[in-house]
SERO-4910 file (N, C-alpha, C, O; in steps of 0.05 Angstrom, whole numbers):
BEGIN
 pado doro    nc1    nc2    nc3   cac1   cac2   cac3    cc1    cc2    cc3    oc1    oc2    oc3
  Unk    A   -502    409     34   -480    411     16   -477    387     -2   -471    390    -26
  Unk    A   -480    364      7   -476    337      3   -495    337    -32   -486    346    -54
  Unk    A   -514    328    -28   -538    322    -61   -516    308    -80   -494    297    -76
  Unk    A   -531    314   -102   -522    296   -131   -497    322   -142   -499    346   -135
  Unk    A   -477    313   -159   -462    324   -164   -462    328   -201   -461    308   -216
  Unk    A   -463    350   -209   -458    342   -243   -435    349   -243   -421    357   -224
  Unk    A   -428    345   -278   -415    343   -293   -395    321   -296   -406    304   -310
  Unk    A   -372    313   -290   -357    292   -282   -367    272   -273   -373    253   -287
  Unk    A   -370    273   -250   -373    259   -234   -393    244   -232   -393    221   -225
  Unk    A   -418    261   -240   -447    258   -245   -454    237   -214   -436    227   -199
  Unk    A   -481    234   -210   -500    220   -191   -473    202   -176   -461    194   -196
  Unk    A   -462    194   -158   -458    183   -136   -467    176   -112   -479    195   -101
  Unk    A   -465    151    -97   -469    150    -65   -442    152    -57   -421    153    -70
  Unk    A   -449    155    -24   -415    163    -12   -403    129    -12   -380    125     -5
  Unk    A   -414    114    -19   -403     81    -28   -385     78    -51   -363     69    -54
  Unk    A   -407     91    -71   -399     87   -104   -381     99   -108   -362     90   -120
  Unk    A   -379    134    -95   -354    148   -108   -330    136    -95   -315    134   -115
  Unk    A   -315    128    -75   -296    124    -61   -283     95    -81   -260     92    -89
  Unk    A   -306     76    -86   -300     50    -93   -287     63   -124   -266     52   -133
  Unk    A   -297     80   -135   -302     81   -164   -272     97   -165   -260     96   -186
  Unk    A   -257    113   -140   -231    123   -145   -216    104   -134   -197     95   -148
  Unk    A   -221     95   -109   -200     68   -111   -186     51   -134   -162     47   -136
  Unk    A   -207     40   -153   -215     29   -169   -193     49   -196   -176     36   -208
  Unk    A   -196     72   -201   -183     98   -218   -161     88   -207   -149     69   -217
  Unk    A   -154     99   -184   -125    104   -172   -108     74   -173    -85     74   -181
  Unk    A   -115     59   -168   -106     29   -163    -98     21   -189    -77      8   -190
  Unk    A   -116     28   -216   -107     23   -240    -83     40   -250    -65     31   -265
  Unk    A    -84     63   -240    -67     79   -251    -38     71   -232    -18     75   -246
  Unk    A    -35     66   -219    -10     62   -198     -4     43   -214     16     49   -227
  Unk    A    -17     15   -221     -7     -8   -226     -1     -6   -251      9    -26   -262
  Unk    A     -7     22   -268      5     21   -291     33     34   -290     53     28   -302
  Unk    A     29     51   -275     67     68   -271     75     53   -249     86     69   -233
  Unk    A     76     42   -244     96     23   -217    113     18   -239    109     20   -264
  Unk    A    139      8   -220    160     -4   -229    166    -38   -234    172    -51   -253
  Unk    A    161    -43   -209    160    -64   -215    190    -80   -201    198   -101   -210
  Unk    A    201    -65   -180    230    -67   -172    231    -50   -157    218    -30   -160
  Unk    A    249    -55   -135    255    -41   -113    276    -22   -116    290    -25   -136
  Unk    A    282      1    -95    294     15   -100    323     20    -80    342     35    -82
  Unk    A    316      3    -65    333      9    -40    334    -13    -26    317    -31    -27
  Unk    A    368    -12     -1    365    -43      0    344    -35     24    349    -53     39
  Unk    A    328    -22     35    301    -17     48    282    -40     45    278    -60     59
  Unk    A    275    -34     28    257    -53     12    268    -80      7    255   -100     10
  Unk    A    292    -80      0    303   -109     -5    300   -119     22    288   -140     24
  Unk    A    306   -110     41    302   -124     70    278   -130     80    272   -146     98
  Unk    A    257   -110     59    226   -118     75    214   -143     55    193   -156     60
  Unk    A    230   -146     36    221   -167     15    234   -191     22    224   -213     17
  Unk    A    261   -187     37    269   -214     54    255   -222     66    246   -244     60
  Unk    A    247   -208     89    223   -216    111    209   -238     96    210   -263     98
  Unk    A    186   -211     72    163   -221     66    169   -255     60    156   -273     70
  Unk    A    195   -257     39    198   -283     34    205   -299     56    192   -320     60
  Unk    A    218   -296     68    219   -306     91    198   -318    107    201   -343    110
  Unk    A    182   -309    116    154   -310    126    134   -328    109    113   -337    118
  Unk    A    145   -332     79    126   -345     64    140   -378     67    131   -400     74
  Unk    A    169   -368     57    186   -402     59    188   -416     86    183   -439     93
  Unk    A    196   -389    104    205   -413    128    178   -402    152    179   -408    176
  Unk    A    168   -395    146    153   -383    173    175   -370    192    180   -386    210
  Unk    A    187   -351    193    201   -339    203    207   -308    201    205   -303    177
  Unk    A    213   -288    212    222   -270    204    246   -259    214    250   -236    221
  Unk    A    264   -282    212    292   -269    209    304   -266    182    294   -284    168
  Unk    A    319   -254    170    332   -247    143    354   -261    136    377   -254    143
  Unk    A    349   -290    114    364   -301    103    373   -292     75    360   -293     55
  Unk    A    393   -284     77    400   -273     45    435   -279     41    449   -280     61
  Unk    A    439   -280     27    451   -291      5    489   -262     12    482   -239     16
  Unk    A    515   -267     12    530   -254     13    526   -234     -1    516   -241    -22
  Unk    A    529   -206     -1    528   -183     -7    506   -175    -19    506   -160    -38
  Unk    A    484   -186    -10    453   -183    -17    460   -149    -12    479   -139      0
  Unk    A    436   -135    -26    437   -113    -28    412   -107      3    393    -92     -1
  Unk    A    413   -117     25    392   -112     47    403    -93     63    424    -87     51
  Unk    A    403    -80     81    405    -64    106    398    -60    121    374    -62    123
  Unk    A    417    -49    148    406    -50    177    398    -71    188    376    -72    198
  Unk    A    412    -90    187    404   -114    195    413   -117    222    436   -111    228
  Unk    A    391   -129    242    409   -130    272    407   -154    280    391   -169    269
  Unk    A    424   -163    300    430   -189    307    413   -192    334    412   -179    355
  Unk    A    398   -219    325    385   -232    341    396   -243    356    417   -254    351
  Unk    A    379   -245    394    394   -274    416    390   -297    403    395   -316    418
  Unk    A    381   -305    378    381   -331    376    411   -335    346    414   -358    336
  Unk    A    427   -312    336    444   -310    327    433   -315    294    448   -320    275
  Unk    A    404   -313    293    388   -298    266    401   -269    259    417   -258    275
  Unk    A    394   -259    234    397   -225    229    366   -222    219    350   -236    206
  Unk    A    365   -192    234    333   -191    238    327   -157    223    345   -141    221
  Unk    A    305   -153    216    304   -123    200    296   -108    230    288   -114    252
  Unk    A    303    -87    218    300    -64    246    272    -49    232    262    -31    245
  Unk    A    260    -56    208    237    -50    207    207    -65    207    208    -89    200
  Unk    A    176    -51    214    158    -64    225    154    -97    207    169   -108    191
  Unk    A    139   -104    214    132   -133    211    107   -126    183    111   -132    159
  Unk    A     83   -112    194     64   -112    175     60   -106    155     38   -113    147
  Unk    A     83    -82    128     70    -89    102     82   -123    105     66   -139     97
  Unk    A    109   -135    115    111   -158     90     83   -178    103     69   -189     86
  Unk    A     78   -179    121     55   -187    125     36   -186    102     25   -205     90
  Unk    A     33   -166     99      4   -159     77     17   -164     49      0   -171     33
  Unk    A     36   -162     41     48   -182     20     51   -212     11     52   -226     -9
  Unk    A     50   -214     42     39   -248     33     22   -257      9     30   -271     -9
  Unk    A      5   -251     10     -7   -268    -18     -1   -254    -42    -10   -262    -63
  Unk    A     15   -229    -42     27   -219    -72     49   -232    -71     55   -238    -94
  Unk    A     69   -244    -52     88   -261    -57     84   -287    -66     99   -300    -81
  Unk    A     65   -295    -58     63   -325    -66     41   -328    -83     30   -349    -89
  Unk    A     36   -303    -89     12   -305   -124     40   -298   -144     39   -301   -168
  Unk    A     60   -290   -133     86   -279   -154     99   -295   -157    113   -294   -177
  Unk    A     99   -325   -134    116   -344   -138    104   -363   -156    119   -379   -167
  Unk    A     73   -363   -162     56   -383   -171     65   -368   -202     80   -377   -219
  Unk    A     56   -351   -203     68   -341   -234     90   -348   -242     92   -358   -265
  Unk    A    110   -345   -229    138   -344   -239    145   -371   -244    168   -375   -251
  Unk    A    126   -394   -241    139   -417   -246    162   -433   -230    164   -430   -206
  Unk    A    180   -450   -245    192   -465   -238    221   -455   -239    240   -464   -227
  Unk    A    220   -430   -259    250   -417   -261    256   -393   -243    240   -374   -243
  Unk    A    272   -393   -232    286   -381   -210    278   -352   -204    268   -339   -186
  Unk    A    293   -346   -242    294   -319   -247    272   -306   -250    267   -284   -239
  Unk    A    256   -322   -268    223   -321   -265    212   -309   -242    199   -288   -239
  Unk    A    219   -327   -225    203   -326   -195    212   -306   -183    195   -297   -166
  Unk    A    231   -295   -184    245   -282   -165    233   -237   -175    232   -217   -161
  Unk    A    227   -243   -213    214   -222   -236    184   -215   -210    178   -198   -193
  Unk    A    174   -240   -224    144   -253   -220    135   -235   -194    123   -214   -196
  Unk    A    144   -245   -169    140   -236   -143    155   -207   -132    148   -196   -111
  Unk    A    175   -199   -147    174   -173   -139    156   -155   -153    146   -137   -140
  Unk    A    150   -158   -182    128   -146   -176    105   -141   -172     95   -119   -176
  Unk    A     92   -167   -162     65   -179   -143     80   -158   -122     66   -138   -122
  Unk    A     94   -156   -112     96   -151    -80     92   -116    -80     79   -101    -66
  Unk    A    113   -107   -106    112    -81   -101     94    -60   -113     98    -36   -118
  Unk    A     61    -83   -119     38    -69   -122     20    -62    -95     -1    -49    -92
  Unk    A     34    -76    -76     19    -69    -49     14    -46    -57     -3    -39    -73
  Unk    A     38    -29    -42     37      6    -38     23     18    -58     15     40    -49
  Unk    A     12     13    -88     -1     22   -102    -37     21    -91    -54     39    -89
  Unk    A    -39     -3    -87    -62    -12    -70    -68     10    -48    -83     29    -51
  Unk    A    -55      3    -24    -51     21      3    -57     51     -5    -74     63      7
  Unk    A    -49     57    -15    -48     92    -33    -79     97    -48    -92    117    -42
  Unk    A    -85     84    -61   -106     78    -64   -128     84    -45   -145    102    -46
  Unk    A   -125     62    -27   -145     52     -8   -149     81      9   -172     90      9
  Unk    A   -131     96     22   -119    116     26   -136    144     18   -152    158     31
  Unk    A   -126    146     -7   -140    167    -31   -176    163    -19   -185    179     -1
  Unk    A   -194    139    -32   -210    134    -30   -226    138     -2   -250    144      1
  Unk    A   -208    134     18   -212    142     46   -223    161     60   -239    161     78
  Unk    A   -203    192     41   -206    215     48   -225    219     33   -237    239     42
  Unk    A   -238    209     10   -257    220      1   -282    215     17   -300    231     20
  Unk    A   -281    192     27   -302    178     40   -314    194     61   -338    200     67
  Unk    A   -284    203     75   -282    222     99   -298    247     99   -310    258    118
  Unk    A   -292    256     67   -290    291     51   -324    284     54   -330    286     78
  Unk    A   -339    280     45   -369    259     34   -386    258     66   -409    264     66
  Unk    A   -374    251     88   -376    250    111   -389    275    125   -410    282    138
  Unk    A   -365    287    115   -360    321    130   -385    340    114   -393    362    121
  Unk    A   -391    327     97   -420    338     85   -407    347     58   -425    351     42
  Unk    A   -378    352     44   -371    353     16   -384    345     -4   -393    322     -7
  Unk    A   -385    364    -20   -395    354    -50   -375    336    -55   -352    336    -46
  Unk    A   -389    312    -77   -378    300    -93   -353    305   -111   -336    287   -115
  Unk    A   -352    324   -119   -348    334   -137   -310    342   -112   -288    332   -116
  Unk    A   -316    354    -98   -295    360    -82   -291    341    -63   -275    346    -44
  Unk    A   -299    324    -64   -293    302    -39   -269    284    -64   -247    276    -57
  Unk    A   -280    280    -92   -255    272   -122   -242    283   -112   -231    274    -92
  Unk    A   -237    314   -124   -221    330   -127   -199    321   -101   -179    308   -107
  Unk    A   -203    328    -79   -187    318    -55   -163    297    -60   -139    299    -66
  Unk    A   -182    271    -54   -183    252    -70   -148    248    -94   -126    237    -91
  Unk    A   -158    262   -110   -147    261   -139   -114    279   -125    -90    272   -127
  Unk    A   -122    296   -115   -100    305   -117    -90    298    -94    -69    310    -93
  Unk    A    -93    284    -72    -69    266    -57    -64    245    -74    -41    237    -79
  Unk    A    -84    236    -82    -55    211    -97    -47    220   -121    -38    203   -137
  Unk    A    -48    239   -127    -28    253   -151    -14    266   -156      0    263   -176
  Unk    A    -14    296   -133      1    313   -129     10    316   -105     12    339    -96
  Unk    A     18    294    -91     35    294    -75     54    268    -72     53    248    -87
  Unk    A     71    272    -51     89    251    -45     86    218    -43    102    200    -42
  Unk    A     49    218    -44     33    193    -42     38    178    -69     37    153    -69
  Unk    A     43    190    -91     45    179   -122     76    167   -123     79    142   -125
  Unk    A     99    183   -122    122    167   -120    130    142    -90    149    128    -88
  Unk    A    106    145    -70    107    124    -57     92     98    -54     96     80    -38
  Unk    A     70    101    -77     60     85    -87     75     62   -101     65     39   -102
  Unk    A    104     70   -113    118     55   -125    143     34   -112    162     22   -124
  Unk    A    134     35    -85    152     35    -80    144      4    -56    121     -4    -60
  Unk    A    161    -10    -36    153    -20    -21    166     -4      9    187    -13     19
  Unk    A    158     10     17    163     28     42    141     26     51    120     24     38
  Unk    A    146     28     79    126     29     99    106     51     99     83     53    108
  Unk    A    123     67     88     95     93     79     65    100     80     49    110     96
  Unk    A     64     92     55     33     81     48     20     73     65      1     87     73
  Unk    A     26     50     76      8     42     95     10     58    124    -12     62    133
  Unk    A     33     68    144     29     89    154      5    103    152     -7    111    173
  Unk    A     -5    109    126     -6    141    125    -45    121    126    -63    126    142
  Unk    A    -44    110    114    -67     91    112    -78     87    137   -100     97    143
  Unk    A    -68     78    150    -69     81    186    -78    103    206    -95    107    224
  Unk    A    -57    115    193    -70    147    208    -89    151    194   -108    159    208
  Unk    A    -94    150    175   -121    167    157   -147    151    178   -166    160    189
  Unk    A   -137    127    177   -164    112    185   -176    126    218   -197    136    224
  Unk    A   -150    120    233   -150    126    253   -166    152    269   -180    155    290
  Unk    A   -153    172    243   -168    195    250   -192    197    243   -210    207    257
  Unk    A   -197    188    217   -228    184    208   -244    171    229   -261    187    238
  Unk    A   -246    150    239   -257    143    264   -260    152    289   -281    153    303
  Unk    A   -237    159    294   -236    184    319   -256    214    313   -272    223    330
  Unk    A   -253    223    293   -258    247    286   -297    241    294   -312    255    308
  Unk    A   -305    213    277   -337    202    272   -337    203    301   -354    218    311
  Unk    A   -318    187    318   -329    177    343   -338    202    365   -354    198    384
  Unk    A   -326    225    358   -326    249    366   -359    261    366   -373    268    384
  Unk    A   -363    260    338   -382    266    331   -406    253    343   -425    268    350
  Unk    A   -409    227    346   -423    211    348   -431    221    387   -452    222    399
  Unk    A   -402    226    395   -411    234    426   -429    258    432   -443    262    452
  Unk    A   -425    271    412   -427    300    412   -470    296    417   -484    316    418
***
């Protein structure tokens, strides 16, 4: 089923095509992102992240009537997010490539790094997209339909408006994809 694919897509390896939609998809996210968060969700996972960059910590210092949420109280009398640790993790260096941009002014910095930070999920979605194709390519799919796949999770579904976003989502779903993709090979491989 697998061979060379025309029209579109023309000649691929199962390397080239995945890299070459990552690559599509990643540009296109980072052109419709926002660029700002939407919820104090995110404002709490962007505390962290900052957090974790200034103090090495991840309890949530913010500011009176910060727009954050669900915050719970730590035994050490910190306020702590009730959500996971690892996107702001993986934001780390979009935060502090956002702080290096933004300069010396506040406001700057504060522009700068949110939206360094809230191109992760565009990335992740991406990575994601490219995944299943990789997967699709695997399973013995044409080229041609291993895109297609591809194209239309990160475009016609729920994966595109969460691309924009900094929610745990994305990467979730990134996770499982992987997970199962490996499981599914490892299967095979016993077989």
């Amino acid at each position: 089923m697998g061979g060379r694919a025309s029209g579109i897509i023309g000649p691929m390896s199962r390397t080239t095509l995945p890299l070459a939609l990552f690559l599509a998809l990643a540009g296109f996210y980072l052109l419709t992102m926002s660029g700002h968060t939407y919820s104090p969700d995110e404002e709490t996972m962007l505390a962290v992240t900052r957090g974790l960059l200034a103090r090495g910590d991840v309890a949530v210092a913010v500011e009176p009537g910060a727009p954050v949420s669900a915050l719970r109280p730590g035994r050490d009398g910190g306020r702590y997010s009730p959500y996971g640790v690892l996107p702001s993790l993986l934001a780390l260096p979009l935060q502090a490539l956002g702080d290096l941009a933004g300069g010396a002014d506040a406001g700057a910095r504060d522009y700068a790094s949110r939206l360094a930070v809230t191109a992760l999920n565009g990335l992740l979605t991406a990575a994601a997209a490219a995944l299943l194709a990789a997967w699709a390519l695997d399973l013995g799919a044409a080229p041609r339909w291993a895109a297609a796949l591809a194209l239309l999770y990160g475009l016609a579904t729920f994966a595109w408006p969460y691309a924009r976003t900094f929610f745990s989502e994305p990467l979730a779903a990134l996770l499982i994809l992987a997970a199962a993709f490996a499981a599914e090979r490892a299967g095979r491989a016993a077989d």
